[in-house]
N, C-alpha and C positions, 0 to 999 in steps of 0.2 A: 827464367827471369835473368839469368846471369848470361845468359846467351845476348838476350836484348842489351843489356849494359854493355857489353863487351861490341856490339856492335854499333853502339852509339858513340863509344871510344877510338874505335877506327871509323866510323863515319866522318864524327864532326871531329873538328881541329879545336875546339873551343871544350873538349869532352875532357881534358887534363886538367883546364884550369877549372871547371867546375869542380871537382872530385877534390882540387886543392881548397876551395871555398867551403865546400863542406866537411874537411878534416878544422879546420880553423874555427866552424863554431863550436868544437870539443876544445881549442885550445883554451887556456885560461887567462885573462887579460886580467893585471893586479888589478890595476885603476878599477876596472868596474868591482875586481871583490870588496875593498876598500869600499867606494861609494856604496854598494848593496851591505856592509856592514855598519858603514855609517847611518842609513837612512832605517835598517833596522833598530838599530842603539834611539833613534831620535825616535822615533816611532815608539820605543818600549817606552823612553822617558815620558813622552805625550800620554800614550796610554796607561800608567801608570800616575800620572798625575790627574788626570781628567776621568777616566774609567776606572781602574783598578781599584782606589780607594771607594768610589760609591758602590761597586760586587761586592767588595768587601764589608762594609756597613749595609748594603742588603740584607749579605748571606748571615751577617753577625746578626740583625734585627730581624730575619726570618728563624733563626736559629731560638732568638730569646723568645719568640713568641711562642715555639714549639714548644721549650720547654715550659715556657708558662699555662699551655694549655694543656701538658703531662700533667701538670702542679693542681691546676683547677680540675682536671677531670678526677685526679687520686683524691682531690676534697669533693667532689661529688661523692665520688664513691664511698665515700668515708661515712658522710654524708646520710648517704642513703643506707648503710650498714645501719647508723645508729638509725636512722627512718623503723628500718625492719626490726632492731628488734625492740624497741618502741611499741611498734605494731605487735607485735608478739606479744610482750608485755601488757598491753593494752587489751587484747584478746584473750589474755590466758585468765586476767582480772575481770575482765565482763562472765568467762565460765564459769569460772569461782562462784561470782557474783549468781549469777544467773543459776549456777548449781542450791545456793543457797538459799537463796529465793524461792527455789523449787522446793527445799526442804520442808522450808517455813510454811508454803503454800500446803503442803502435804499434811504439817503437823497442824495447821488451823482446821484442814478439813477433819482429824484425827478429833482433835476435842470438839469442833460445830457436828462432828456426828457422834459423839458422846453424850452430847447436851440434845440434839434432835432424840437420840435415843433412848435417853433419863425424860425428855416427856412426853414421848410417848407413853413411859411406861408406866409416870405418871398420872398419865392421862387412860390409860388402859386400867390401871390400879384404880381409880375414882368412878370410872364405866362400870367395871366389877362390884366394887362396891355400891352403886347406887342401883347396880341390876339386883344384886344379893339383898336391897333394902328394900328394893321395890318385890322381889319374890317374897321377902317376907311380908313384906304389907298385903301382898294377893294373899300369903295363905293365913296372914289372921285376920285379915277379911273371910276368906274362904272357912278358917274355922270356928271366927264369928258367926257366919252365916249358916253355917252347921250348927254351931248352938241355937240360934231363934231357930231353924227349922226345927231341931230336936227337940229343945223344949216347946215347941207350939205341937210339938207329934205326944209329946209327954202327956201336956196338958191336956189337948185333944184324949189320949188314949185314957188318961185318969178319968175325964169325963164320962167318957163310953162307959168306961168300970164302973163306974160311980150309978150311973144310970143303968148298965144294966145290970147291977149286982148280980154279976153269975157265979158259977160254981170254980172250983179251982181248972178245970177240964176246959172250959169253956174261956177263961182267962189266957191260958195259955195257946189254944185254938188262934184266940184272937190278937193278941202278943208275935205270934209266928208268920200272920199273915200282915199285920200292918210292918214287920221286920223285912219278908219280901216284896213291899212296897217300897222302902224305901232304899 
């Protein structure tokens, strides 16, 4: 590449004052720094009056809001702590509750089967009793009815005696048989 330059310079006659024109836009001309610091200065003041202050009340009023919704979320949370143990509280008194209940429930069924059980035994007691009242009425019935048969066997057998006035031999004969009769 440096060949072609070089050759462009002894070509053309115009190749020196090019090479002069492009050392010169490195040089530095005040005038334009001046104006390129002027127009930056007019430029900050502009932006700065018109821009700068509403970034800055954005980022202030972005900022407040952030913090304010740090603020409400730590009161939710707060919040919700007391929600929990609320709820805890709330549960731990329904167990209680519900434990207690279950006691109560236990010690009703404890005396209704005490009372189921007293009449039963009641009732088993007075069964007994009117079987043991009714056995006795069968057996004095039963040894009523052995008395009329006996005495009707008595009577009967005095009569036979009576009728056939026997000997003592013959009493006893007949005493022995009407006994395995009966």
């Amino acid at each position: 590449m440096d060949d072609q330059y070089q050759s462009e310079l002894l070509v053309s006659p115009n190749a020196h004052a090019n090479a002069a024109e492009d050392l010169a836009f490195f040089k530095p001309d005040v005038a334009l720094i001046i104006l390129t610091w002027v127009a930056f200065v007019i430029l900050l003041i502009i932006l700065r009056k018109y821009a700068w202050n509403p970034i800055l009340e954005g980022l202030d009023k972005r900022e407040r809001d952030i913090r304010q919704a740090v603020e409400e979320a730590d009161e939710v949370r707060l919040k919700l702590q007391k929600i929990g143990q609320t709820r805890d509280n709330i549960l731990t008194a329904a167990r209680s509750d519900a434990q207690l209940m279950i006691e109560e429930a236990r010690q009703a069924a404890r005396e209704a089967g005490k009372g189921i059980e007293k009449q039963a035994r009641t009732r088993a007691q007075i069964i007994a009793e009117n079987a043991e009242r009714d056995a006795k009425d069968a057996t004095n019935q039963a040894y009523a009815q052995l008395k009329k048969q006996s005495a009707d066997m008595i009577v009967g057998l005095a009569s036979r005696l009576v009728r056939d006035n026997m000997n003592d031999e013959k009493n006893k004969r007949l005493v022995n048989e009407l006994l395995k009769d009966i």
